[in-house]
TIKEBA-951871 format. One record per atom (N, C-alpha, C): x, y, z; atom name; residue number from 0. Coordinates in Angstrom, 3 decimals, padded with zeros to 6 digits. Example, Ala and Ser with C-alpha at 12.3 -4.5 7.8 and 13.67 -1.06 7.14 Angstrom:
<kolbas>
[kolba [013.190; -005.690; 007.800]; "N"; 0] [kolba [012.300; -004.500; 007.800]; "CA"; 0] [kolba [013.200; -003.300; 007.800]; "C"; 0] [kolba [012.850; -002.250; 007.080]; "N"; 1] [kolba [013.670; -001.060; 007.140]; "CA"; 1] [kolba [012.900; 000.030; 007.870]; "C"; 1] 
</kolbas>
This chain:
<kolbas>
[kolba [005.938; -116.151; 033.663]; "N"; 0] [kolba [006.115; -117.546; 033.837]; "CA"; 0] [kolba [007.193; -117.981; 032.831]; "C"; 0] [kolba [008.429; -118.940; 033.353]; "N"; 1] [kolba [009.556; -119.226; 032.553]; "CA"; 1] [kolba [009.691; -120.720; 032.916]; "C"; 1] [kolba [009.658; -121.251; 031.546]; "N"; 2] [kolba [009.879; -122.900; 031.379]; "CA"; 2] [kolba [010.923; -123.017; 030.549]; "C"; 2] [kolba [012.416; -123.511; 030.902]; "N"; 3] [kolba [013.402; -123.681; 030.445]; "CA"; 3] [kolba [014.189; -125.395; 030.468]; "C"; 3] [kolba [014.102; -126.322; 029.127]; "N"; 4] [kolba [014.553; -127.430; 028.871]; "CA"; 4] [kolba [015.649; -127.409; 028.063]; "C"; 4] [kolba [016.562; -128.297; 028.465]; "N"; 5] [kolba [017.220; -128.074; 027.817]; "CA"; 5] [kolba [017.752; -127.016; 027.202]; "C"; 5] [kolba [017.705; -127.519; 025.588]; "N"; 6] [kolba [018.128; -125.766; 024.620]; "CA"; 6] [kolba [016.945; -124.835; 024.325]; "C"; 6] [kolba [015.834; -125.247; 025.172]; "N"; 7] [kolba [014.302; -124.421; 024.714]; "CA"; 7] [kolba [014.205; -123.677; 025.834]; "C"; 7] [kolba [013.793; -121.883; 025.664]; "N"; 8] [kolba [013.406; -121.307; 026.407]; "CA"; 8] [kolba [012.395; -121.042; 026.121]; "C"; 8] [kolba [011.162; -120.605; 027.244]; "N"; 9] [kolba [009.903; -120.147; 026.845]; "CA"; 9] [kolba [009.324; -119.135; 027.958]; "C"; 9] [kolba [008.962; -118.406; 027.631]; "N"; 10] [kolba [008.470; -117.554; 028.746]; "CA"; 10] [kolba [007.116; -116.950; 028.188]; "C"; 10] [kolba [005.940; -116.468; 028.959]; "N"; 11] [kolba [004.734; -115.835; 029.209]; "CA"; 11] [kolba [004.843; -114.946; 030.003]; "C"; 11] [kolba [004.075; -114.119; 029.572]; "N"; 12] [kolba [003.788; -112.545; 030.943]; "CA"; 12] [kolba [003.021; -111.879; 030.658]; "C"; 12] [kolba [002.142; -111.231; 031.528]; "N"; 13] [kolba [001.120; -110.483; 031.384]; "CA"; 13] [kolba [001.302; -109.096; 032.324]; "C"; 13] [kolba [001.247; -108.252; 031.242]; "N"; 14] [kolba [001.324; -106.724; 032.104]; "CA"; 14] [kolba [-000.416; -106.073; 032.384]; "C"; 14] [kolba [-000.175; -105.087; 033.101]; "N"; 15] [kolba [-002.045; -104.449; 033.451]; "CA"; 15] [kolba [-001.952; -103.325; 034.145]; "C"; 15] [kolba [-002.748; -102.521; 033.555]; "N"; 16] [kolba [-002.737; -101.118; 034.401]; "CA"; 16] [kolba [-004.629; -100.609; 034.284]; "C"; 16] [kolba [-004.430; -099.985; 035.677]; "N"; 17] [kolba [-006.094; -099.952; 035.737]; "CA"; 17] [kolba [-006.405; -098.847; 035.502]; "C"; 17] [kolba [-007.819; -098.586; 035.080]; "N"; 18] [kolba [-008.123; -097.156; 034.604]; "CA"; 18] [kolba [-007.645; -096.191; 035.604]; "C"; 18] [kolba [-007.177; -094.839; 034.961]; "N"; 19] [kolba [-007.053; -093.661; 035.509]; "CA"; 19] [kolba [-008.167; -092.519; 035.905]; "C"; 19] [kolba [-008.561; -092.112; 036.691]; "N"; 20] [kolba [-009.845; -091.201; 036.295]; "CA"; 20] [kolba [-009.220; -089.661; 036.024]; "C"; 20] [kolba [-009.721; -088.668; 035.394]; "N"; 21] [kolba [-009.512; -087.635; 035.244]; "CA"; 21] [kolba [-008.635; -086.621; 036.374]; "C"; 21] [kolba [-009.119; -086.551; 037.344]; "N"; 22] [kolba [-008.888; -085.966; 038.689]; "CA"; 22] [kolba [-007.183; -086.682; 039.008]; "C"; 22] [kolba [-007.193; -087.659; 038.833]; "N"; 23] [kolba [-005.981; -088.629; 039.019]; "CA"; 23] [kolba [-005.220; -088.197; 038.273]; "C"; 23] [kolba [-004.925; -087.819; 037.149]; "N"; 24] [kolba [-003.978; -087.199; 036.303]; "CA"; 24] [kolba [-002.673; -086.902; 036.554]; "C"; 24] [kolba [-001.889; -086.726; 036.405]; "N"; 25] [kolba [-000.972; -085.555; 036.155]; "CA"; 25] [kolba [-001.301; -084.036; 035.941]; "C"; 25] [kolba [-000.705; -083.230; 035.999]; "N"; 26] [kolba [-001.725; -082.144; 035.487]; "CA"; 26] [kolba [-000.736; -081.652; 034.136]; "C"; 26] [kolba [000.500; -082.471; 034.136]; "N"; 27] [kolba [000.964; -082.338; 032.616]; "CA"; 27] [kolba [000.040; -083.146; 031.527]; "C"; 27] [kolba [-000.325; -084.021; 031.829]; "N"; 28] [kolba [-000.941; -085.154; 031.362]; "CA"; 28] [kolba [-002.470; -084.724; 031.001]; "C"; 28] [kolba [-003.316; -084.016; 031.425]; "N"; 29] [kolba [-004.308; -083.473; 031.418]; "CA"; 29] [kolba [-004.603; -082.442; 030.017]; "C"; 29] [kolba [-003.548; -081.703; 029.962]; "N"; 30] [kolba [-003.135; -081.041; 028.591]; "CA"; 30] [kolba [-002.618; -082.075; 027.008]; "C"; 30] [kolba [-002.687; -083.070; 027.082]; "N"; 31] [kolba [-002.714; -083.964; 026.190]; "CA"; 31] [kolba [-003.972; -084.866; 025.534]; "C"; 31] [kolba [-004.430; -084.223; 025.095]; "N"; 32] [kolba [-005.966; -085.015; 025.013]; "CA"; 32] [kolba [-006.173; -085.957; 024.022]; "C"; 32] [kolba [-004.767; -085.568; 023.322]; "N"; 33] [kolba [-005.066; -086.643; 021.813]; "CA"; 33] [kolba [-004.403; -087.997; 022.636]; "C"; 33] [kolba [-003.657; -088.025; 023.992]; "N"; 34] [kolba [-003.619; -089.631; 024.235]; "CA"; 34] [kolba [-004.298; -090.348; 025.553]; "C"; 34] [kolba [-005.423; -089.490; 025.245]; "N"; 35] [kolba [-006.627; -089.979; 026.382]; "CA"; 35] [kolba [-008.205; -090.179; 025.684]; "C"; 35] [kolba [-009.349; -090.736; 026.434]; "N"; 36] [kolba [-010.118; -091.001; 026.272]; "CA"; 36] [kolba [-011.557; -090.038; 027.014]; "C"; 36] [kolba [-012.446; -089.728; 026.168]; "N"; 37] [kolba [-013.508; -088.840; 026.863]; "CA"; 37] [kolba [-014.493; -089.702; 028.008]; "C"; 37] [kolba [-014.929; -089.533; 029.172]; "N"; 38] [kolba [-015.835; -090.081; 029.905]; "CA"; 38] [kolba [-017.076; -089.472; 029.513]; "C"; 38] [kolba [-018.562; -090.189; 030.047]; "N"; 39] [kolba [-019.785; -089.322; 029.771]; "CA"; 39] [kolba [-019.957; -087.861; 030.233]; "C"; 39] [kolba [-018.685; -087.457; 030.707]; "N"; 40] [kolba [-018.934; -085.982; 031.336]; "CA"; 40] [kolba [-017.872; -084.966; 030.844]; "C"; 40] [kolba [-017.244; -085.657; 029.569]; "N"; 41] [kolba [-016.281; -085.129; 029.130]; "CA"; 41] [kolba [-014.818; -084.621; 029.249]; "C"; 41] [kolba [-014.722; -085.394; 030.284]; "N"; 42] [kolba [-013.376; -085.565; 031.182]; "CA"; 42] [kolba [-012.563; -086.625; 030.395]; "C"; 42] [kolba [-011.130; -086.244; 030.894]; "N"; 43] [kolba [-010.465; -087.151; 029.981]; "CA"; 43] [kolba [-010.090; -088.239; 031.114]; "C"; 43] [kolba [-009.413; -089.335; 030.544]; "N"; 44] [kolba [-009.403; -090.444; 031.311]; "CA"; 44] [kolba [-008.173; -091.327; 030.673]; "C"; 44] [kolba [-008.385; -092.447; 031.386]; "N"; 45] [kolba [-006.776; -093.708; 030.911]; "CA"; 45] [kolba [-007.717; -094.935; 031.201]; "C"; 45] [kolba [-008.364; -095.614; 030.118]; "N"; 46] [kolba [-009.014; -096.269; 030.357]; "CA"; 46] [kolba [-008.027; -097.761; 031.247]; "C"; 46] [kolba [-008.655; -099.076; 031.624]; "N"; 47] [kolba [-007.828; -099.997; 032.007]; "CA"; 47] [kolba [-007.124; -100.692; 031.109]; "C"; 47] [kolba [-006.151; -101.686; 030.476]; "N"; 48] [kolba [-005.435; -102.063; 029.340]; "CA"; 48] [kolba [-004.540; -103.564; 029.952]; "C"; 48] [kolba [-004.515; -104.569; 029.370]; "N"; 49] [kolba [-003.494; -105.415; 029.617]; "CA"; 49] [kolba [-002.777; -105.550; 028.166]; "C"; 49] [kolba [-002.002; -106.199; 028.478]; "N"; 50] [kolba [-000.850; -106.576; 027.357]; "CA"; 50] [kolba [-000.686; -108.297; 027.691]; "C"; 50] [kolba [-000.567; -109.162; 026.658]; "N"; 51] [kolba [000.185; -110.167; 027.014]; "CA"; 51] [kolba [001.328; -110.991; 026.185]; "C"; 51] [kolba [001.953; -111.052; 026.771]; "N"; 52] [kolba [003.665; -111.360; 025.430]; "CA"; 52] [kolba [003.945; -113.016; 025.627]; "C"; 52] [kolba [004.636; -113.258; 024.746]; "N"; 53] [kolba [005.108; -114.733; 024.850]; "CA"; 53] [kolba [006.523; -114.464; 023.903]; "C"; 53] [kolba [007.955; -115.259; 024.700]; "N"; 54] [kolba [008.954; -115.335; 024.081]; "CA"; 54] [kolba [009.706; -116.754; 023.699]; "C"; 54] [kolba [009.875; -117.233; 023.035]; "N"; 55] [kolba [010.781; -118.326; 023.206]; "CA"; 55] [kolba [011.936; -118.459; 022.308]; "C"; 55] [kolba [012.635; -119.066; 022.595]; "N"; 56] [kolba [014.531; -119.224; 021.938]; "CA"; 56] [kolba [014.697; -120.561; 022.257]; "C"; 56] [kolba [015.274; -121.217; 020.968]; "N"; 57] [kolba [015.886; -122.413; 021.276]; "CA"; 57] [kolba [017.380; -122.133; 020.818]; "C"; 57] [kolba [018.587; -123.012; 021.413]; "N"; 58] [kolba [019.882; -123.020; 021.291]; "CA"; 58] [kolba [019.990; -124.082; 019.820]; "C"; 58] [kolba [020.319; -124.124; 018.924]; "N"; 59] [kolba [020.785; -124.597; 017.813]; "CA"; 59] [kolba [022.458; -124.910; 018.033]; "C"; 59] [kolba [023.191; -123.758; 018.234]; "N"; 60] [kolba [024.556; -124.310; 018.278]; "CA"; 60] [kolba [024.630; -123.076; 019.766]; "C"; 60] [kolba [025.853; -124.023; 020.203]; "N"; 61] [kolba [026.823; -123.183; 021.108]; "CA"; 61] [kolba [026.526; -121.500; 020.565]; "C"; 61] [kolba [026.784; -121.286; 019.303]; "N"; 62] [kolba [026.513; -119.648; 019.282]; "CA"; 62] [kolba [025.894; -119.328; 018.107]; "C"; 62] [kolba [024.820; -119.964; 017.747]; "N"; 63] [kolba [023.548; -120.024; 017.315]; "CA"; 63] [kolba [022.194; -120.414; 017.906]; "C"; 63] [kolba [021.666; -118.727; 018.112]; "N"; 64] [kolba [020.014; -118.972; 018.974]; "CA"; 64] [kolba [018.986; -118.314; 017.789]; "C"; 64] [kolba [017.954; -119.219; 018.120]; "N"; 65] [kolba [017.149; -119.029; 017.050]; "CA"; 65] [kolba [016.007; -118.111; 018.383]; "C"; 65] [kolba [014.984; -117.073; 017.738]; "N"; 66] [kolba [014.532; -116.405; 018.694]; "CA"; 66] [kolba [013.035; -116.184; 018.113]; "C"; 66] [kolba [011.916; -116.120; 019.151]; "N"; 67] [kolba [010.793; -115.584; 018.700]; "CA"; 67] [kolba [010.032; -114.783; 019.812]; "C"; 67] [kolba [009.194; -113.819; 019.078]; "N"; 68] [kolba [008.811; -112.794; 020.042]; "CA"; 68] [kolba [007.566; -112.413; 019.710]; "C"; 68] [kolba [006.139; -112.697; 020.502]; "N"; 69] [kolba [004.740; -112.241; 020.019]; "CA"; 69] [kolba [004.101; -111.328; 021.408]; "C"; 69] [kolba [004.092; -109.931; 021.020]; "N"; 70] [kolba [003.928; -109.015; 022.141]; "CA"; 70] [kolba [002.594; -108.476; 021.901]; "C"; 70] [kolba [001.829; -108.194; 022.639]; "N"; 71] [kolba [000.666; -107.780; 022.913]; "CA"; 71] [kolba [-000.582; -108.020; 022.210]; "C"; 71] [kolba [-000.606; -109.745; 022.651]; "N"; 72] [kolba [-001.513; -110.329; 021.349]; "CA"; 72] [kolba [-002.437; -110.688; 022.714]; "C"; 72] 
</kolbas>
């Protein structure tokens, strides 16, 4: 979502990815266990995860932008 006034920009967004189950894998991916998670059966997994960011910039001068950035809060 992007709300732009004037010299103020602002934007929101939300990313999401849903769990992976074991079987679903990669089978490169399967051999990596330190960036996965154990299920009750000891299978590895990708649990589900969102992210959500917020950016905004205001114009100060013709070629001065002031900028801010809060990612995955």
């Amino acid at each position: 979502m992007v709300y732009e006034y004037e010299k103020l920009y602002l934007e929101l967004n939300a990313q999401f990815s849903g769990a992976v189950a074991a079987a679903d894998l990669n089978f490169e991916e399967r051999e990596k266990d330190h960036l996965y998670l154990e299920d009750a059966n000891g299978e590895l997994y990708s649990p589900s995860w969102y992210s959500l960011n917020f950016r905004a910039s205001y114009s100060i001068k013709e070629q001065l932008l002031l900028s801010l950035g809060l990612e995955n809060i």
